[in-house]
N, C-alpha and C positions, 0 to 999 in steps of 0.2 A: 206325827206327819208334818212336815214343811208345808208352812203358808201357802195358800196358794195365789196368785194374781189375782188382784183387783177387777172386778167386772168392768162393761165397756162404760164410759159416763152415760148417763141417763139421756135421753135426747127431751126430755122436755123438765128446764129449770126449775128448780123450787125456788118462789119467793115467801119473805117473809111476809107473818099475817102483820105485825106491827113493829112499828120504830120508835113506840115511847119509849124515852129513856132510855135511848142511846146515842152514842153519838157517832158519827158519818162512817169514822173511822171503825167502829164497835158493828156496826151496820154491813160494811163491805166483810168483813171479816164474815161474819156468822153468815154471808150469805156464799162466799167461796167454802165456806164446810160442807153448808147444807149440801152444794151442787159437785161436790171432790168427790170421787169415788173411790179415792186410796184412802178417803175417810172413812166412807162405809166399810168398806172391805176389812182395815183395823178393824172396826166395831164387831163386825159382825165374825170375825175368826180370831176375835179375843186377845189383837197387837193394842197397845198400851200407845202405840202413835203410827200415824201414816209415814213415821218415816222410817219405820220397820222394811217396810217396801223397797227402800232405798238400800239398804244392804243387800236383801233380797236379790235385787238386779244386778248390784254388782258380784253377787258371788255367784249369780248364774252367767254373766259373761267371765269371771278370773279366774272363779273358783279356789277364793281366799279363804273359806273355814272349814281344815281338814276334818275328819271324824279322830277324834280322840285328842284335839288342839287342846291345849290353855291358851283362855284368851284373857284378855282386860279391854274392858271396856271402860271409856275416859269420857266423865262429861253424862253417865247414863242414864240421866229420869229423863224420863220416867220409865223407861226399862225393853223399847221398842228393840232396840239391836239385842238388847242382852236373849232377848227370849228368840230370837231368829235365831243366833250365834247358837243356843240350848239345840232348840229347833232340827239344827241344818250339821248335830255331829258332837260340836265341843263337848268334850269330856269333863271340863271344869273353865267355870266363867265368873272373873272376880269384876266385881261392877261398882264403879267408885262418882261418887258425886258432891257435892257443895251442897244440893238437897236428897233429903231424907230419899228413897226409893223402894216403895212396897212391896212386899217379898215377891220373891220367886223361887218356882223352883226350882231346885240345880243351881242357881246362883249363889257368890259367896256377895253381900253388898257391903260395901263400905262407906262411910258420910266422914267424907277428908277433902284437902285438897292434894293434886296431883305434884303439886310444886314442894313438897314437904319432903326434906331430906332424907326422912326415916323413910315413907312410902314407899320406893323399888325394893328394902328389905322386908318390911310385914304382907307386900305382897308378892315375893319370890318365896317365901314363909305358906302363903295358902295356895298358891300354884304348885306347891310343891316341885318348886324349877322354875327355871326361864322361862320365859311367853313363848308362844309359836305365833301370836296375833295379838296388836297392840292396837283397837281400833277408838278414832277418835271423831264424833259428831255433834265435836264443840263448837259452839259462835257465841262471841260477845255479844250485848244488848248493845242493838243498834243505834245509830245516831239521826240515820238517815240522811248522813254528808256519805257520799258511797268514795271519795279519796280516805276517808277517817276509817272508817268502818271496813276498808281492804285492807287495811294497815293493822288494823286493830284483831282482824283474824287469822294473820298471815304471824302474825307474834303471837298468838295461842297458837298455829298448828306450829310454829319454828319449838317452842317448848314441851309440845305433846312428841317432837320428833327425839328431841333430847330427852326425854324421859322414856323413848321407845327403846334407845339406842341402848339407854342401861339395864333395859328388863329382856330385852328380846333374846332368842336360841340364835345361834347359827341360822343361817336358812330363815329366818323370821320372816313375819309382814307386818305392813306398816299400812293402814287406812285413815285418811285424814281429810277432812273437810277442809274446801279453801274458796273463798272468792275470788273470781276474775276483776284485776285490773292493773296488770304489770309488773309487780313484783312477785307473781307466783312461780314466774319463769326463774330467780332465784332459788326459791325451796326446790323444786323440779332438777335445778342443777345439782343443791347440794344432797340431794334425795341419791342422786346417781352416783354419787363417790361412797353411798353405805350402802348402796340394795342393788344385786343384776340386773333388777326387772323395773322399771319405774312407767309407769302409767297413768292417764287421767280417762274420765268420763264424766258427764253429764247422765245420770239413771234420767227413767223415762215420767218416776217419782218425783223427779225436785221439778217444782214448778214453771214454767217458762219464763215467768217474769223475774225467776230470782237470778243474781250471779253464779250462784254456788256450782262448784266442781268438786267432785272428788279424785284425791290421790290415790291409788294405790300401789304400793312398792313391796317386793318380793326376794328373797336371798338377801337376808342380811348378811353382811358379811362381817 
């Protein structure tokens, strides 16, 4: 059964009982978990990350993961999208990461990097074919300089595009995370000369204080 929505936020905040031995930063963090309710929600319907949700909504507004797809998932611990992707149809979901990623089931996982020459053959090898869906919910570790750190994600998804472009079907899709700050409006150009359909949204899952947008592009060509 497909995830369901996250309940409404709690109307009355949890604080913490104590701040020894933390620091400010350690502090704001563990207190926006407590109070998220696409945290509970993960928790309690057994997603691996609140940002499971975030697929979730985008594929309830595009309706990017057909039933019986191969997909790849790029960038996947801890396994949030891979288990939606299971979830919501895929017939085969290869899930490849830089860290380990704890089984699942239906998944095929892999512990590689995406940028390895061999990789679109060992995994058109367990797709048994070309992708129908290349999704990607990569970000570099941030710097907190936000000119660096758009730059710095806009060149992971410009390379998760090029690795999309040699594994995808015909018809493919492309999902990719991207931060706003001026040059996204280049990938979005060059998104439009591979795919008919090219798209962005903000799900209702990515936080309000982050940049973050998602692509999605449709008819590979």
């Amino acid at each position: 059964m497909p995830p369901k929505k996250p309940a409404p936020p709690r109307t009355k905040a949890v604080t913490l009982k104590t701040a020894r031995g933390r620091s400010t930063s350690q502090q704001l963090w563990l207190r926006r978990q407590l109070n998220d309710p696409y945290v509970a929600a993960a928790r309690a319907q057994g997603l691996r990350s609140r940002a499971a949700f975030k697929l979730i909504e985008l594929d309830e507004k595009f309706h990017i993961i057909r039933p019986g797809a191969r997909v790849v998932d790029l960038g996947a611990a801890p396994g949030g999208w891979t288990q939606v992707a299971l979830q919501r149809g895929a017939a085969c979901v290869v899930s490849l990461d830089l860290l380990p990623i704890d089984e699942i089931a239906g998944a095929r996982l892999l512990l590689g990097d995406f940028t390895d020459p061999a990789m679109p053959g060992q995994l058109a090898t367990l797709l048994g074919g070309p992708a129908d869906l290349v999704l990607s919910d990569m970000a570099p570790n941030t710097t907190g300089h936000t000119p660096t750190d758009h730059l710095r994600i806009m060149g992971l998804a410009e390379l998760a595009l090029d690795f999309a472009t040699s594994v995808l079907a015909p018809g493919g899709a492309f999902v990719a995370k991207l931060f706003q700050g001026g040059s996204e409006r280049q990938m979005l150009s060059l998104l439009k000369t591979r795919f008919s359909s090219v798209r962005h949204a903000k799900p209702p899952a990515s936080r309000k204080e982050s940049s973050e947008l998602y692509v999605v592009a449709s008819g590979f060509r």
